[in-house]
MARBA-3410 file (N, C-alpha, C, O; in Angstrom, 1 decimal):
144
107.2,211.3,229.0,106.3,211.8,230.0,105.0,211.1,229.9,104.3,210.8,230.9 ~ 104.5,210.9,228.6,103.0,210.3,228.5,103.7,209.0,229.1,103.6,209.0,230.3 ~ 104.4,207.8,228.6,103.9,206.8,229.2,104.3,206.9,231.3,103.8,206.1,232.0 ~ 105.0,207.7,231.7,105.2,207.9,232.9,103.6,207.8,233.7,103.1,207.0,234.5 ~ 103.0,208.9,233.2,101.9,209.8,233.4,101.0,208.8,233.8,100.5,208.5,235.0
100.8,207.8,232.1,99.7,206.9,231.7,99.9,205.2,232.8,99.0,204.5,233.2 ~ 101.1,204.9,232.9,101.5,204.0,234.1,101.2,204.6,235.1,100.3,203.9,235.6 ~ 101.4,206.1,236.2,101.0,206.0,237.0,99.3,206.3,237.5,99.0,206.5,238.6 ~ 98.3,206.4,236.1,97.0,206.9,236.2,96.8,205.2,236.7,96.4,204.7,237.8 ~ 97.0,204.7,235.5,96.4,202.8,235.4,96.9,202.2,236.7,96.0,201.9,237.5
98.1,202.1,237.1,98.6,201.9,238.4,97.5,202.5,239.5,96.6,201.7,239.8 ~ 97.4,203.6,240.1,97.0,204.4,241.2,95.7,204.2,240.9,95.0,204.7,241.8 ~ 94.9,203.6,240.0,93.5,203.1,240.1,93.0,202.0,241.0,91.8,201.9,241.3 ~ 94.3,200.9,241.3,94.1,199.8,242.1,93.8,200.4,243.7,93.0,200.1,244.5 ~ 94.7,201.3,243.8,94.5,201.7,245.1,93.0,202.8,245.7,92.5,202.8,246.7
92.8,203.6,244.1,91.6,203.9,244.0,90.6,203.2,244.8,89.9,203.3,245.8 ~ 90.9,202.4,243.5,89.2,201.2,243.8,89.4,200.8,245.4,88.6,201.1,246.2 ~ 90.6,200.1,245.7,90.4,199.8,247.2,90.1,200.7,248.2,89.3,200.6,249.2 ~ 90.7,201.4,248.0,89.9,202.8,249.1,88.7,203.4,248.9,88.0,203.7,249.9 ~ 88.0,203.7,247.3,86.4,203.4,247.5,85.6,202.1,248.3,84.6,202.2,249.0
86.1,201.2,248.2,85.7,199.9,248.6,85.3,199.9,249.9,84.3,199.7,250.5 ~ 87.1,200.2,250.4,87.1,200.5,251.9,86.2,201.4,252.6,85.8,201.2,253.8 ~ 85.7,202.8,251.8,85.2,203.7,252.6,83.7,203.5,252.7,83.1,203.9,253.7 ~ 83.1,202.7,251.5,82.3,202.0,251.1,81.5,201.0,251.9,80.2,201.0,252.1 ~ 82.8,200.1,252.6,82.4,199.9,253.4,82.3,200.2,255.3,82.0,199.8,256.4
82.7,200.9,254.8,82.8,201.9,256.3,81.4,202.9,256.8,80.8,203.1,257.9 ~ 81.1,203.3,255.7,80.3,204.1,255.4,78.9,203.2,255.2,77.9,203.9,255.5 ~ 78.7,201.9,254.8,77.4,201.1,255.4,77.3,200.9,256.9,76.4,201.2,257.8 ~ 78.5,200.2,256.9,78.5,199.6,258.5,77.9,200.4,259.4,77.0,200.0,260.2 ~ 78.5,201.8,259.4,78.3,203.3,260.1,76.6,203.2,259.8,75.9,203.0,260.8
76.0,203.3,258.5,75.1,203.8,258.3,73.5,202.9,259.1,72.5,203.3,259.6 ~ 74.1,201.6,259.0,73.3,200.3,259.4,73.5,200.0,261.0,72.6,199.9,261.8 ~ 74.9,199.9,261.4,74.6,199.8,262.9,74.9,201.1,264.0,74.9,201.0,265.2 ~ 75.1,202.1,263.3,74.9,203.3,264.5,76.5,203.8,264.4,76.9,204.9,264.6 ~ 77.3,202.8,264.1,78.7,203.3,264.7,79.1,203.9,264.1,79.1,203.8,262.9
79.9,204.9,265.0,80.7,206.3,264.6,81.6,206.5,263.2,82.8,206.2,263.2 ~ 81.2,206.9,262.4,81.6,207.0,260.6,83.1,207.3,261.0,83.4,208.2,261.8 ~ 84.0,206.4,260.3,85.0,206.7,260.3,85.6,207.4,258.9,85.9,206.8,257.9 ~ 85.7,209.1,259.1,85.9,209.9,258.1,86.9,209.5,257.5,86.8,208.7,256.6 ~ 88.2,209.8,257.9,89.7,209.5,256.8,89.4,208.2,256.2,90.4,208.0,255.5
88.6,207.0,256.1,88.4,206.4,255.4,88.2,207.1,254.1,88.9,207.1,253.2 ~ 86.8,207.8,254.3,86.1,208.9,253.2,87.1,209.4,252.6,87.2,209.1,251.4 ~ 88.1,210.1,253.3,89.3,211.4,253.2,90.3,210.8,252.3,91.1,211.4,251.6 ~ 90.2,209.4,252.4,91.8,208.8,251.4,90.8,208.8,249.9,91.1,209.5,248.9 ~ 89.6,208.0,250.1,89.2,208.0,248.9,89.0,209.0,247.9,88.9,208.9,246.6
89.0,210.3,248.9,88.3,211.4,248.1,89.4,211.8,247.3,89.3,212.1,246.2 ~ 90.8,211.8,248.2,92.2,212.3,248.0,92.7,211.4,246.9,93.0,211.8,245.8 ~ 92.7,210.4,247.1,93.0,209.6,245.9,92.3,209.8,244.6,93.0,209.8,243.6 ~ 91.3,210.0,244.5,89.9,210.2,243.9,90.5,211.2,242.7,90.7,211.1,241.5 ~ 90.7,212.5,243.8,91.8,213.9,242.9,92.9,214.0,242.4,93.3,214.8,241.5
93.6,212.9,242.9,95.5,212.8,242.5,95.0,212.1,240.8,95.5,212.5,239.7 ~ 94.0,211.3,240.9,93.3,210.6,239.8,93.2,211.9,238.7,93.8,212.1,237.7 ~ 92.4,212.5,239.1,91.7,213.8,238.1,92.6,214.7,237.9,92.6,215.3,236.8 ~ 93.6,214.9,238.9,94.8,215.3,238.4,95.8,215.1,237.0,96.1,215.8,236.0 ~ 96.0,213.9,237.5,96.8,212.9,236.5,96.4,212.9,234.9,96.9,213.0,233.8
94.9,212.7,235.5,94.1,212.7,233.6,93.4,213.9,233.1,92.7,214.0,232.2 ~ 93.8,214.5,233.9,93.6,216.3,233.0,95.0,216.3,232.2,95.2,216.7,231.1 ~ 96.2,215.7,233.2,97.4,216.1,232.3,97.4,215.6,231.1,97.6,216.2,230.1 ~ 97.0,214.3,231.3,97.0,213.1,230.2,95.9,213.6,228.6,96.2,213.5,227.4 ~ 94.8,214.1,229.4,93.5,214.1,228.8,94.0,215.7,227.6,94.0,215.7,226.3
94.4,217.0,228.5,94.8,217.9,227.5,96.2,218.0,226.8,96.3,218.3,225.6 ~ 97.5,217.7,227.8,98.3,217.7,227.3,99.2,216.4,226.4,99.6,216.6,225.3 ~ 99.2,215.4,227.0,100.0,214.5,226.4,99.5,213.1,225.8,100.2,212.2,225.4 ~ 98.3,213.2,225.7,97.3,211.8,225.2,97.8,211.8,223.7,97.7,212.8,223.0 ~ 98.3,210.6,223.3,97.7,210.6,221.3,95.7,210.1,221.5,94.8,210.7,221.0
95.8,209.7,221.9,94.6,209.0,221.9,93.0,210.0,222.1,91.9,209.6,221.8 ~ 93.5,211.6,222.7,92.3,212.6,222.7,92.6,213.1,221.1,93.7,213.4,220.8 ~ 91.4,213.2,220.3,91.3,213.6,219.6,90.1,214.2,219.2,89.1,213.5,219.3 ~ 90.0,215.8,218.7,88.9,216.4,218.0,88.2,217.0,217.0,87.4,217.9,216.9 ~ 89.1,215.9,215.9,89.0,216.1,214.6,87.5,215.4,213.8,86.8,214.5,214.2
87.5,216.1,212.8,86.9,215.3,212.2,86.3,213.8,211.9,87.1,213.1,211.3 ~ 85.4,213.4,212.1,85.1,211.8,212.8,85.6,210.9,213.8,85.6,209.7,213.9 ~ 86.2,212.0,214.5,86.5,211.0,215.7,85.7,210.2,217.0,86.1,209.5,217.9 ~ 84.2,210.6,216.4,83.1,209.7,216.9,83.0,208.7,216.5,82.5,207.8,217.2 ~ 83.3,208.4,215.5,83.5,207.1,214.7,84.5,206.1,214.8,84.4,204.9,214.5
85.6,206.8,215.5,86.4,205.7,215.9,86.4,205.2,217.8,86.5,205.8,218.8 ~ 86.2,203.9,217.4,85.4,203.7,219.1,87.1,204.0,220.3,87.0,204.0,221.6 ~ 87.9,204.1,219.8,89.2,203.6,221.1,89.3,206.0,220.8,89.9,206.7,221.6 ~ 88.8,206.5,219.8,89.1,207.9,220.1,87.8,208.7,220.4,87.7,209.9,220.7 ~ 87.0,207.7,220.2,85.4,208.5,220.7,85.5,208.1,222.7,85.2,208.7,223.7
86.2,206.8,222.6,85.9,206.3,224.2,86.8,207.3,225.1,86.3,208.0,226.0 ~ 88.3,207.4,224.9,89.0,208.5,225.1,88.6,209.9,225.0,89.0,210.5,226.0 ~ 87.9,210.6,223.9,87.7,211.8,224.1,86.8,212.1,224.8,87.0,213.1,225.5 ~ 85.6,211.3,225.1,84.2,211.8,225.4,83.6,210.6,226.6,83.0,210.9,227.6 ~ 83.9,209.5,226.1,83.2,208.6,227.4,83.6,208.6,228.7,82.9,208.6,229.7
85.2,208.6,228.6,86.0,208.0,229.8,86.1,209.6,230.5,85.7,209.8,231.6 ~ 86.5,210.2,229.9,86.3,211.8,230.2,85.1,212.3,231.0,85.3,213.0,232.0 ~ 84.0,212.0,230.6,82.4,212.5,231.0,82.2,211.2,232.1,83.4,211.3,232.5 ~ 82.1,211.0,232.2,82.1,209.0,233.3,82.9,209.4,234.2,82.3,209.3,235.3 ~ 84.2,209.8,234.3,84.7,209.8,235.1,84.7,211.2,236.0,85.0,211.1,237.1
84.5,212.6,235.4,84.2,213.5,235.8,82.7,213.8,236.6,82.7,214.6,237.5 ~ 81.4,213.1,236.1,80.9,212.7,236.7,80.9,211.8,238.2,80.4,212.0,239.3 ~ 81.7,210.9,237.8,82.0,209.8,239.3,82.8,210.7,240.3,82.6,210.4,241.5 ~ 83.8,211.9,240.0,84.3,212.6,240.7,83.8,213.4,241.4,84.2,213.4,242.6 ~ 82.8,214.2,241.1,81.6,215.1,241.4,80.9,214.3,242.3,80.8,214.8,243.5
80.3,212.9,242.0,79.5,212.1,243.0,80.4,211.7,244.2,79.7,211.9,245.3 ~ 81.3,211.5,244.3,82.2,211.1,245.5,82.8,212.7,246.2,83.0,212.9,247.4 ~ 82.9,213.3,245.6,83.4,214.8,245.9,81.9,215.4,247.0,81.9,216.0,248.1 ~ 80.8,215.1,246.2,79.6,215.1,247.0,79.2,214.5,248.4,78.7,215.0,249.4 ~ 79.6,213.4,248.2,79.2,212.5,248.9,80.4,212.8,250.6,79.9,212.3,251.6
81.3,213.2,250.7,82.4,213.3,251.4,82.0,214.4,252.2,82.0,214.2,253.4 ~ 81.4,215.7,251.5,81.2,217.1,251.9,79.9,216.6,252.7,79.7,217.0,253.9 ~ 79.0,215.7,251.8,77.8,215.8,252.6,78.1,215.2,254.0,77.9,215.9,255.1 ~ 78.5,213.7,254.0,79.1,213.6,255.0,79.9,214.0,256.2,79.6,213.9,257.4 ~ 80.9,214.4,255.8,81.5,215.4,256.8,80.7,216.5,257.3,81.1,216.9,258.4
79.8,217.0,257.0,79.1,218.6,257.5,77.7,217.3,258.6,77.0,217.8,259.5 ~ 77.7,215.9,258.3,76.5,215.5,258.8,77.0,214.9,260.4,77.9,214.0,260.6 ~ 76.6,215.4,261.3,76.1,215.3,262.7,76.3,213.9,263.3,77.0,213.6,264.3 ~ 75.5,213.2,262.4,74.8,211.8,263.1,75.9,210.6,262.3,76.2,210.7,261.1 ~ 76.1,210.2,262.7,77.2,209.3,262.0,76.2,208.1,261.0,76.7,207.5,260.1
74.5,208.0,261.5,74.2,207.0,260.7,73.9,208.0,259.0,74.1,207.5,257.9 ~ 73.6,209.0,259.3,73.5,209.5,258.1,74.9,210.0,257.4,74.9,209.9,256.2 ~ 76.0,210.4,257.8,77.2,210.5,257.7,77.1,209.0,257.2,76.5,209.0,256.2 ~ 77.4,208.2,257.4,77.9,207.0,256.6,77.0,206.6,255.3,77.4,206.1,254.3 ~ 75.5,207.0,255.6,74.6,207.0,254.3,75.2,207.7,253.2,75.8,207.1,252.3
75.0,208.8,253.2,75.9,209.7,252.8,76.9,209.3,251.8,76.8,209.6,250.7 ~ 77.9,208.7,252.1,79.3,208.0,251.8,79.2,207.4,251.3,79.9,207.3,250.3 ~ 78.0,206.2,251.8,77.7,204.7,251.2,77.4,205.3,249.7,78.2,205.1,248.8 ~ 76.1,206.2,249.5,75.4,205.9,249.1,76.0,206.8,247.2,75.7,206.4,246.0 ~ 76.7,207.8,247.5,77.5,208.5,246.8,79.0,207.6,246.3,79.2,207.5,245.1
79.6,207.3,246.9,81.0,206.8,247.0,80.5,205.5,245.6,81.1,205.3,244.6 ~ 79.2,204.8,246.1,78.8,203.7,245.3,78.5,204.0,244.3,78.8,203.5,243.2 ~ 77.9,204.7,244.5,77.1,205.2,242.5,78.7,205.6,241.8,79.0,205.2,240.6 ~ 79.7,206.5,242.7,80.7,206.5,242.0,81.6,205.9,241.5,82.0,206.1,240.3 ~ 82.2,205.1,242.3,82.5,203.9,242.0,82.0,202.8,240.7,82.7,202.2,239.9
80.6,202.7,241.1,80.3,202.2,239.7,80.2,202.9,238.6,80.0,202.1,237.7 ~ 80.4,203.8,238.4,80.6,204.7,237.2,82.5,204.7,237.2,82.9,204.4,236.0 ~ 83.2,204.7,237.7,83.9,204.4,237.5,84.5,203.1,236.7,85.1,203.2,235.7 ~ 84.1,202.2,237.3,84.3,200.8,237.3,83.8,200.8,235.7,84.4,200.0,235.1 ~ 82.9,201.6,235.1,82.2,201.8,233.9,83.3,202.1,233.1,83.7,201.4,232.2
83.9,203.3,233.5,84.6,204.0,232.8,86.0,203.2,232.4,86.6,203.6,231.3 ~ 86.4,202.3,233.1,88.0,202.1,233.2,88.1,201.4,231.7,87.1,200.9,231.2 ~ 89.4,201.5,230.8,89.2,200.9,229.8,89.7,199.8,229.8,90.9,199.6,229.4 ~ 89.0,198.6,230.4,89.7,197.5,231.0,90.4,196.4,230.0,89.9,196.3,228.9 ~ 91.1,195.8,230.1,91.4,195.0,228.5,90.9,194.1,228.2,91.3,193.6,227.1
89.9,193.6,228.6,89.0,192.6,227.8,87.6,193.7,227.1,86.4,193.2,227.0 ~ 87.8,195.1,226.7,86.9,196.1,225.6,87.3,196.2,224.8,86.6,196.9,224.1 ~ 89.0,195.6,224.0,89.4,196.1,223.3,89.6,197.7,223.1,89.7,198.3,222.0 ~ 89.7,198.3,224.1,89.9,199.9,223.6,91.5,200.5,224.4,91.8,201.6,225.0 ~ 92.4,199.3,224.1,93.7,199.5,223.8,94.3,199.7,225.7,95.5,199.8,225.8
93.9,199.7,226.6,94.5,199.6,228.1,94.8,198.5,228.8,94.1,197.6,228.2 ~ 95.2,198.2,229.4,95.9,197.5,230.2,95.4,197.3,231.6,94.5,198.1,232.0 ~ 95.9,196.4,232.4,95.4,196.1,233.6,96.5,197.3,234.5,95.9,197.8,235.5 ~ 97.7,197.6,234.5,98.6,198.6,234.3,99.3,199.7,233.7,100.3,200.2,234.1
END
């Protein structure tokens, strides 16, 4: 079940990122030339966003070797980055984009509706992008 779990978190990140990207950019365009914010852009990202947070709550309490909260486990960087970085980074980026969606959607005017999106979806995104444990950190993940 963990490596099931753990392929389809690393997997379902690619599409992540592209649908931030995409809403990203949807959400400037909107915000810069007037035109009408196209929400389900917003709506995949945010959705995907959750299936995400889903996935690694399972990962994160139930089936990880890699969470640990023993005794010096700040000290070891691949079970400090696991328990506490990638965890808090990314629960963070979740909240910012979770934000950014609500504010948008409740906003009126489509240029602030896409501000909105742009401007939240990005910060999250880069904290994301922060978070991933990509394989050239050495902290044991994969591009899959």
């Amino acid at each position: 079940m963990y490596n099931m779990l753990k392929h389809a978190h690393s997997g379902l990140r690619w599409l992540l990122l592209l649908a931030l990207i995409y809403a990203i950019i949807k959400g400037f365009q909107s915000w810069r030339s007037g035109k009408a914010f196209n929400k389900p852009s917003a709506l995949i990202g945010l959705i995907l966003t959750h299936i995400q947070l889903i996935i690694g709550l399972l990962l994160y309490f139930i089936y990880s070797p890699l969470v640990s909260f023993e005794e010096g486990f700040m000290k070891n960087d691949i079970t400090r980055f696991y328990s506490m970085e990638h965890f808090v980074t990314m629960i963070l980026a979740i909240v910012l984009i979770t934000i950014g969606y609500s504010r948008g959607k409740r906003k009126t005017e489509s240029t602030a509706a896409g501000k909105a999106v742009f401007v939240f979806y990005l910060i999250g995104l880069f904290l994301i992008l922060l978070g991933i444990p990509w394989p050239f950190r050495g902290l044991g993940g994969g591009w899959f």
